[in-house]
N, C-alpha and C positions, 0 to 999 in steps of 0.2 A: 815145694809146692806140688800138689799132687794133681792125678791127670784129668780130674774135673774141673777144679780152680783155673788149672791151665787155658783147659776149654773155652768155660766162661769168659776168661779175659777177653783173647784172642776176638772172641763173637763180640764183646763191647768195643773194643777197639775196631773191627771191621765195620761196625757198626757205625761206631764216629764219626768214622774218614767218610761215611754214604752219606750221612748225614739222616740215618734212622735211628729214632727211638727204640732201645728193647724193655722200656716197657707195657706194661697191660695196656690196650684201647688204643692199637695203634699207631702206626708211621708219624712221626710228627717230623714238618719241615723245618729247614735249618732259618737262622736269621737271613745268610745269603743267597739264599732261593727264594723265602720271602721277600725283600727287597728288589728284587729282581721284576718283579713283577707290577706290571702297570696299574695303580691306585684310581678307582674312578670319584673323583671329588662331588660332594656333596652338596648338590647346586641348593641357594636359598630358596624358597617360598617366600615371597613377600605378600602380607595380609594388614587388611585394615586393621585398626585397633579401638573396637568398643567396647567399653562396659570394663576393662581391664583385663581383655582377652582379644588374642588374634583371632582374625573371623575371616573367610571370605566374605568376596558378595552374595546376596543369598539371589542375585541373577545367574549366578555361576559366571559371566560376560568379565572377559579381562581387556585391557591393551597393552601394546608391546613396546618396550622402551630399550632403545639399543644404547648400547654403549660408545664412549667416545672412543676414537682410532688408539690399539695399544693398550685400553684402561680399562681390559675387563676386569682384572683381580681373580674374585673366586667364584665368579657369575662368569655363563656364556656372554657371548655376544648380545643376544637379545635375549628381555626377560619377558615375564607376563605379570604385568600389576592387574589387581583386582578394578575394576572400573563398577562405582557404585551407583546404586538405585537410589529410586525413591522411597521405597521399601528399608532402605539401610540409613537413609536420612531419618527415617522413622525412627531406627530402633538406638540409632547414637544421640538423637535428642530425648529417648524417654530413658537412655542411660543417665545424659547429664540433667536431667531433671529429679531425677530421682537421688543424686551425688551431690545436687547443686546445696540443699539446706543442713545436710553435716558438715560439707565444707565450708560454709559461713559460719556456721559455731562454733569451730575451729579459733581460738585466738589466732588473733593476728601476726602475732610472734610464732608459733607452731606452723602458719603457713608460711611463713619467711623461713623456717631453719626446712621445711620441706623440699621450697625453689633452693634455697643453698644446695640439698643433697642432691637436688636434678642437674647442678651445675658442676659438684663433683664429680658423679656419672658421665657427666658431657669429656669433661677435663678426661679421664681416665678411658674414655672412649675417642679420643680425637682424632687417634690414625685412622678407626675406620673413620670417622666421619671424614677426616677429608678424601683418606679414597673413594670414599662415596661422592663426593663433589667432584673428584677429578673426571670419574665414570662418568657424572651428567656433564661434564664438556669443561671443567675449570683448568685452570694451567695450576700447578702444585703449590706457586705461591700463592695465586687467589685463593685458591681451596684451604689452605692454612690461616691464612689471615679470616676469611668466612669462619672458620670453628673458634679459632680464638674470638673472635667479637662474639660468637653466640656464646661460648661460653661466660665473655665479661659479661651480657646484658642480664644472665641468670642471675649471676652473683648482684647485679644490680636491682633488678625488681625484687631479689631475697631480702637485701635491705630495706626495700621502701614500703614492704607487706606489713607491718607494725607503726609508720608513721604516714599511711595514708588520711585517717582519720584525721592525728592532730595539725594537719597541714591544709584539710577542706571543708571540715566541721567550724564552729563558729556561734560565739556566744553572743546575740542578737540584744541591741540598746531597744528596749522597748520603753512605750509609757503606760504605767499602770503595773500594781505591783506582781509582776509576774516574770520568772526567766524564763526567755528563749532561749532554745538552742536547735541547732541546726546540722545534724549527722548525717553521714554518709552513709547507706545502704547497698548492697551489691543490687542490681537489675537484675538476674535470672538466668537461664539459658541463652548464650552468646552464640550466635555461627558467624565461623569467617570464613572468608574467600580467599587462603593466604595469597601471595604473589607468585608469578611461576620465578622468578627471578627477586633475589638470591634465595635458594631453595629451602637451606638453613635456618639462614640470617632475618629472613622476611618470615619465617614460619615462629619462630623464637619471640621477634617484639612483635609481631599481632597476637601469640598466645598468650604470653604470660601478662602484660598486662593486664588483660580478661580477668586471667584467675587470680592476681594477687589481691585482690579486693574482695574476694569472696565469691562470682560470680562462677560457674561450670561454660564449658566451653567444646562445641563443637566445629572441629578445621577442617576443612574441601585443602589437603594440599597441592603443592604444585602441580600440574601434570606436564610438567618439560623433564622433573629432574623428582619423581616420587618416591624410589627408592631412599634414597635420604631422610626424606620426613619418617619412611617407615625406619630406620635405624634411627631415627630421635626419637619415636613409639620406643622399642624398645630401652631407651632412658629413660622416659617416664616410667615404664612398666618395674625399673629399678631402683625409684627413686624415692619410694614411701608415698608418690601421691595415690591420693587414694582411686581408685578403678570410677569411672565414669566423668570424672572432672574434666579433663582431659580425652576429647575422641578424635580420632582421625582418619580421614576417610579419603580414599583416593578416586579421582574418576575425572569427569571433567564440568568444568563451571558452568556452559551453558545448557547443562543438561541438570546439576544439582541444586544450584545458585538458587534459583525460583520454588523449587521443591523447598528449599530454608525459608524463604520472607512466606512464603502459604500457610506453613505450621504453625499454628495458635499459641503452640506451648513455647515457642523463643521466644524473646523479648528485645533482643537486639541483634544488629548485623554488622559488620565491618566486612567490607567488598573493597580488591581492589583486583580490580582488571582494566585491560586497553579497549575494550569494548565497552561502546555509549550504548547501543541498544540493550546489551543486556543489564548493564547498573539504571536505566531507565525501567527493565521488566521489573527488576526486585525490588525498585522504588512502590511499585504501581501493584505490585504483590503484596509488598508490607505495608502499603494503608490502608488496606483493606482491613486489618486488624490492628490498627494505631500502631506496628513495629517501630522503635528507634532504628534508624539505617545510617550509616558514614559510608560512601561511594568515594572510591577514588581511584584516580588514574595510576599511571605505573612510575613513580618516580625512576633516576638512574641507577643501579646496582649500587653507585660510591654514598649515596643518598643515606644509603642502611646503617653505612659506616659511622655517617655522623651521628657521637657522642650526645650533639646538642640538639639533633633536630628529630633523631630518631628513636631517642627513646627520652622519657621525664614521667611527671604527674599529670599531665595532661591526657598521654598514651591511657592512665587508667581513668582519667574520672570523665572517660567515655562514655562510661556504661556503667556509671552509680547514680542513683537516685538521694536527691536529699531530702528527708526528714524533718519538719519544726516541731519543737516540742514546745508548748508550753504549760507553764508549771508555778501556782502560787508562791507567791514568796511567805515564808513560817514567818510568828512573831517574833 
């Protein structure tokens, strides 16, 4: 080897041991000096979700939601949710107004293998989602049990989106020679009130109901435990539904609630809060413009669970309108 060769080596091996690059554009650090070094993690943003996009408030106005002792994850201690306007009630109902009449001509089978895909999404996201419960204050087994039931009820309104018709439609004995019949229609832009309790589970059967019938749907989620509804936003956002059907907005109810039953363009409400005075305000809001409204109280968390009482046909044919046709009968 001769006394250049030599050279070079010698400098790549001194090199090595320093843990410097010789080549062009500088010193590069080793693995063990990177590592070395404290990483600062990538706090989330949590944002409403309208129109099929993440949005702040357009108040710029958040509130702060801490975490339970021990359960922060990959959030600090204390976040800042967006806390929405009336302004943002605005712009998520002229989203699902404007999503509501594609997604009713949508066969009904296409929206059931839809809710199927939002239930696979769920399934495949369930660790976060129950860390996300555990953060809003759940012990690890409620919180697992809450995801698993949300995700049964998906797989459950997937199936029922194709036989809602033939289960409340209805071929009418008339006299005189004419058939009746008597179909199911979606009602239009839906707001709900979901429940602050169970933040999932009570967000899951008051939405999908809405929309497996064809109807668009705007949800005030929890404000005890919001971050969660916003990682079930991003389910939907993955899920194939299509952007506007589905909005969700965080903030709080006696400030939103009434901004929903005022606007002309809903057509229906599902409110459940522990406050009489304000499901009295949004009564008295929505007959002002003939709104459908169901008010109701806060059942118990185990309430949710039940198979038989908490979710069915009934959950949906809330908020359908029926249809008679009638029609001469040929020779």
């Amino acid at each position: 080897m001769d006394e250049k060769k030599e050279t070079a080596v010698a400098e790549a091996s001194a090199a090595s041991t320093a843990g410097v690059s010789t080549k062009k554009g500088g010193p590069l650090a080793t693995a063990g000096s990177a590592s070395s070094k404290a990483r600062l993690r990538v706090a989330k943003a949590y944002k409403m979700y309208v129109g099929g996009a993440f949005v702040r408030s357009e108040s710029g106005r958040y509130f702060q939601v801490k975490s339970d002792a021990g359960q922060t994850g990959p959030d600090p201690e204390t976040v800042n949710v967006p806390r929405g306007s009336r302004k943002d009630v605005r712009d998520a109902v002229l989203s699902a107004k404007n999503a509501q009449e594609p997604w009713a001509a949508r066969t009904a089978y296409n929206r059931g293998q839809i809710l199927y895909r939002l239930a696979e999404v769920l399934e495949s996201r369930k660790d976060e989602l129950v860390m996300s419960l555990a953060r809003g204050g759940l012990s690890a087994d409620d919180a697992a049990r809450e995801a698993d039931a949300a995700v049964d009820r998906s797989v459950y309104y997937a199936g029922f989106a194709d036989k809602v018709s033939a289960l409340v439609a209805s071929h009418n004995p008339v006299s005189g020679p004419h058939f009746g019949f008597s179909v199911p229609e979606p009602l239009g832009v839906v707001c709900v009130v979901a429940p602050p309790r169970p933040a999932l589970l009570g967000l899951v059967s008051t939405v999908l109901p809405v929309i497996t019938s064809g109807n668009s749907c705007v949800v005030l989620a929890s404000d005890v435990d919001p971050r969660t509804a916003v990682v079930f936003a991003e389910c939907l956002a993955t899920s194939d539904l299509p952007g506007g059907v589905v909005n969700v907005l965080t903030g709080h109810p006696h400030e939103l609630a009434t901004q929903m039953a005022k606007h002309r363009e809903v057509f229906g409400m599902d409110v459940w809060v522990d406050d009489d005075k304000l499901a009295t305000d949004v009564e008295k809001a929505a007959a002002d413009n003939v709104k459908r409204v169901k008010t109701h109280g806060l059942p118990a968390v185990e309430a949710w669970l039940d198979e038989s009482g908490a979710q069915g046909i009934g959950w949906i044919e809330r908020f359908l309108e029926t249809k008679t046709i009638w029609h001469p009968v040929g020779l």
